[in-house]
C-alpha positions in Angstrom: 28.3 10.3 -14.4 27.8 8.8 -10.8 25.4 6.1 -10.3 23.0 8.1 -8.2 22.9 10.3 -10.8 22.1 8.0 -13.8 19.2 6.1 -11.5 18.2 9.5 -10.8 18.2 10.5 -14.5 16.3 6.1 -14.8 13.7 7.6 -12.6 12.7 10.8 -14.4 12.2 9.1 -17.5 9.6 6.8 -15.9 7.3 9.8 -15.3 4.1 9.5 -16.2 5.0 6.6 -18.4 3.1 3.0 -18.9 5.7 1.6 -16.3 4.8 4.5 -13.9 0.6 3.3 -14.4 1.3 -0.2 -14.3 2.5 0.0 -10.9 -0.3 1.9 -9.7 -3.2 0.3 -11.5 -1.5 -3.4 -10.7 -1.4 -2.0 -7.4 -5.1 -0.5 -6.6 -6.6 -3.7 -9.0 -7.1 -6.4 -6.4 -7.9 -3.8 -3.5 -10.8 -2.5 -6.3 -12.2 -5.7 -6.1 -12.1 -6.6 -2.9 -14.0 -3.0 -1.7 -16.5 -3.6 -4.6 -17.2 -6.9 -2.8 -17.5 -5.5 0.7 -19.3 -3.1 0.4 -21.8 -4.6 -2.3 -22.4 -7.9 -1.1 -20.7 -8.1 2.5 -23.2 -10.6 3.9 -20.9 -13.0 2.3 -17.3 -12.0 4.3 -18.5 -11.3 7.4 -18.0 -14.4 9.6 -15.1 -15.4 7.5 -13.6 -11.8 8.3 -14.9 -11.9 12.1 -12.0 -13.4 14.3 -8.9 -11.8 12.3 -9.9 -10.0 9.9 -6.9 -8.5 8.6 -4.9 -11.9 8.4 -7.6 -13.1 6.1 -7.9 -10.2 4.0 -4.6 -9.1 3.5 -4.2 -13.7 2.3 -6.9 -13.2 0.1 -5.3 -10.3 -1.2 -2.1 -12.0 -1.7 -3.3 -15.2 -3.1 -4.9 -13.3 -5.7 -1.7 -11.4 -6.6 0.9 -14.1 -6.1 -0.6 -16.7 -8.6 -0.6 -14.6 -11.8 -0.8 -10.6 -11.1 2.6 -10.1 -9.3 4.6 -12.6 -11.7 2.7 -11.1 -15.0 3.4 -7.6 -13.7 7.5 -8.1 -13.1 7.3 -9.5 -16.8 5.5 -6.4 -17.8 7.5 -3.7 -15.8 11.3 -5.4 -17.0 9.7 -4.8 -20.6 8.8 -1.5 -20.2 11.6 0.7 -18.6 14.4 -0.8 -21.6 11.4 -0.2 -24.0 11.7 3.8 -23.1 15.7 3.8 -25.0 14.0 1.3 -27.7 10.9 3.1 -28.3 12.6 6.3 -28.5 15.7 5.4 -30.5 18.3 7.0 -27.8 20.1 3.7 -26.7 23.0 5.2 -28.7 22.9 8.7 -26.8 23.2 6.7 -23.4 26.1 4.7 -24.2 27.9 8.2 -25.6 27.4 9.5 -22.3 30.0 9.6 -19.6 29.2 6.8 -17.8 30.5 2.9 -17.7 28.3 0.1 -19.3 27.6 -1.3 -15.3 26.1 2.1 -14.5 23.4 2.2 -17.3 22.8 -1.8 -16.4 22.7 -1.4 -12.9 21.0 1.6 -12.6 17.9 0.4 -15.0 17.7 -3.3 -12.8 17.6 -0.6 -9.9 14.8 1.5 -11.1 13.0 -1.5 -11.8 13.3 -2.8 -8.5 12.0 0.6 -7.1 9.1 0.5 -9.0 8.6 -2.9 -7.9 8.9 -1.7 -4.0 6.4 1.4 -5.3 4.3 -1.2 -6.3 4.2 -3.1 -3.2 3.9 0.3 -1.0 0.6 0.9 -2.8 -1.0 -2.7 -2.9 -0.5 -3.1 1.2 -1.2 1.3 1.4 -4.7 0.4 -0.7 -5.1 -2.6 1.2 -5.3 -1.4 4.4 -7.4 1.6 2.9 -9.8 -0.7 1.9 -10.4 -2.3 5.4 -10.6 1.2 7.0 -13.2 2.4 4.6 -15.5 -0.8 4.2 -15.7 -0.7 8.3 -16.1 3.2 8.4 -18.9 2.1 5.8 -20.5 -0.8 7.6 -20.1 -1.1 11.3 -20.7 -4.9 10.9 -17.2 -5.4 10.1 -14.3 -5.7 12.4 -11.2 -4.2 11.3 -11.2 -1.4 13.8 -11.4 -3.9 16.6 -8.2 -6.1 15.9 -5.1 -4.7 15.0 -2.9 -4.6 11.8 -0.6 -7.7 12.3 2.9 -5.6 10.8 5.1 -8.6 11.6 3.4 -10.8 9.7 2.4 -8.2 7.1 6.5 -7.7 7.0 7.4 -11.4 6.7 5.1 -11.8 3.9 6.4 -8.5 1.8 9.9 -9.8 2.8 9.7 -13.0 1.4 7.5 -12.1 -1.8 10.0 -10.0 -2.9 12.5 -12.6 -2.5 10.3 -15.0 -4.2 10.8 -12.2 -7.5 14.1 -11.8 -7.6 14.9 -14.4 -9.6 11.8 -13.7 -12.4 13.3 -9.9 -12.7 16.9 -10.9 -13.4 15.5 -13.1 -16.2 13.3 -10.8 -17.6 15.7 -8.0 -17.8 18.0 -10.2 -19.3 15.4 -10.9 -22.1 14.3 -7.6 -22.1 17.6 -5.8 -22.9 18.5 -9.0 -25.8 15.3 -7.9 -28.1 14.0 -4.9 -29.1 11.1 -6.4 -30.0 8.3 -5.5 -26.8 6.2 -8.7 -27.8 8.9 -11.0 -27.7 10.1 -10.9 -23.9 6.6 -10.8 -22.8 5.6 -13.8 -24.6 8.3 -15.6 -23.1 7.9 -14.4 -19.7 4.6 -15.6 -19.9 4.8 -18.7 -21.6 7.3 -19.5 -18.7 4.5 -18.2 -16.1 1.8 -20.3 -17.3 4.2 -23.6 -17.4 4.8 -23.1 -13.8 1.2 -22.6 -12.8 0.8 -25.9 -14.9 3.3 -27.5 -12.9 2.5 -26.4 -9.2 -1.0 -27.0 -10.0 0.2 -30.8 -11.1 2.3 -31.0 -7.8 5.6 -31.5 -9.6 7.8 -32.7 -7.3 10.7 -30.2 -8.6 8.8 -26.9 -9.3 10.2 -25.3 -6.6 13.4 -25.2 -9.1 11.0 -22.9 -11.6 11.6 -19.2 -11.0 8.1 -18.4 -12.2 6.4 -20.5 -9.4 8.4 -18.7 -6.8 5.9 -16.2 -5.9 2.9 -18.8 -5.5 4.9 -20.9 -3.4 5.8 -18.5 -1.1 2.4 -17.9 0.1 1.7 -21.3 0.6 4.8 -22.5 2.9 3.6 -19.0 4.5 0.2 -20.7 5.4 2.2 -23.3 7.3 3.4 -23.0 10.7 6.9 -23.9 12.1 8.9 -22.8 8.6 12.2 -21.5 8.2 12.3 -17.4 7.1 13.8 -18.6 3.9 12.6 -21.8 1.6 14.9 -23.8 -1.1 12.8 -22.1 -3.5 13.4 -18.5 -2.3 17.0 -19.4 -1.7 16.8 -20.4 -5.7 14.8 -17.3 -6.2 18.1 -15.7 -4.9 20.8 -17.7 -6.9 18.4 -17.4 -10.6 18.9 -13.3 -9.5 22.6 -13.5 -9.0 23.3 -15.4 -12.0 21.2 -13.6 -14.4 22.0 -10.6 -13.4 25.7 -11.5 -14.6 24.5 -12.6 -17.7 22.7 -10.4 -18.7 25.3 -7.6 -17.9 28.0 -9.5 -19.6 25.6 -10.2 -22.6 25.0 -6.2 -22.7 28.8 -5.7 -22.3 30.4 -7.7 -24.8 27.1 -7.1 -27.5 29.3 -5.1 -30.7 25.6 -4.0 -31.4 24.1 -2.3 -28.4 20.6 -0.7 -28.7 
């Protein structure tokens, strides 16, 4: 079986599943909010949203995903696509099929990451929806007169999905090590609230934390004169790399698998 095949065969099985609902519900849940606000109580965003509006909206927007929603949601979504061959007992009918161990590792980390990029799609898609509407709404607002900074809108995706990398590898790594659905996600987030601990102490070395990655991004973001890539997206990068080996080794070499 070729790759595209078996990440085509990944895909289907995420249909209409909870990994499919997460990424649309994580993804609509901060927009939801945000239009709520605007268009209940707008009084309250008007000046700040007045010279460039979509700069500050779309931060807002991030700064509430980055901290906790985007970290908690990689934990989530890395638990829930192995959970589909745990939950449904038919680990051992994918390793009898023709196909290598990388293939079924691989193509799994892939449709995780395409979820991931769904994901994303929809939060900036609903974003933008939501400054379209709340101006088509109430003329008061100025999103029609500026427009949608995509450079910067770019940069930012670019590097917040660099910023994950490193959380994903991990948590597939776990993920695929217990069957248990619990026991990934309480380490994943365990591991997410240490490193909101730690940025919010200022550690002086929690750009070495894969779970503050995503957090930290943002904020060098916020700064001006910054390389594309920080040490801790560069980290974000090596903590994939790494883990991704282990965990495909740890899956190859397991005499028990599924």
């Amino acid at each position: 079986m070729s790759f595209a095949i078996a990440t085509r065969a990944e895909l289907l099985k995420t249909k209409r599943t909870a990994s499919f609902w997460l990424s649309v519900l994580g993804a609509g849940f901060i927009p939801a909010i945000f239009f709520t606000a605007y268009i209940l109580k707008p009084e309250g965003s008007y000046k700040q949203l007045q010279h460039a509006p979509w700069e500050a909206h779309f931060m807002w927007g991030w700064q509430a995903m980055s901290a906790f929603l985007l970290p908690m949601y990689i934990i989530l979504i890395c638990s829930l696509i192995p959970q589909i061959e745990y939950k449904n007992n038919t680990w051992k009918q994918v390793f009898a099929a023709p196909q290598s161990t990388g293939t079924i590792y691989f193509s799994k980390f892939l449709t995780i990451h395409l979820m991931i990029l769904f994901c994303f799609l929809l939060f900036n898609s609903f974003m933008v929806l939501t400054g379209v509407v709340a101006n088509a709404l109430n003329p008061k607002f100025t999103f029609f007169n500026h427009a949608l900074p995509w450079r910067s809108l770019l940069k930012l995706n670019v590097k917040s999905y660099i910023s994950i990398l490193g959380i994903s590898a991990i948590q597939y790594a776990v993920s695929l090590r217990f069957k248990n659905f619990i026991t990934p996600i309480g380490i994943g987030l365990g591991l997410l609230i240490a490193a909101l601990v730690a940025t919010q102490m200022g550690w002086e070395h929690v750009y070495k934390v894969p779970y503050a990655h995503p957090v930290l991004t943002l904020d060098y973001m916020m700064r001006k004169n910054r390389p594309f890539l920080e040490n801790h997206e560069w980290n974000s990068v090596c903590y994939f790399g790494a883990f991704l080996i282990i965990g495909f080794l740890d899956l190859k070499l397991r005499k028990e698998k599924g």
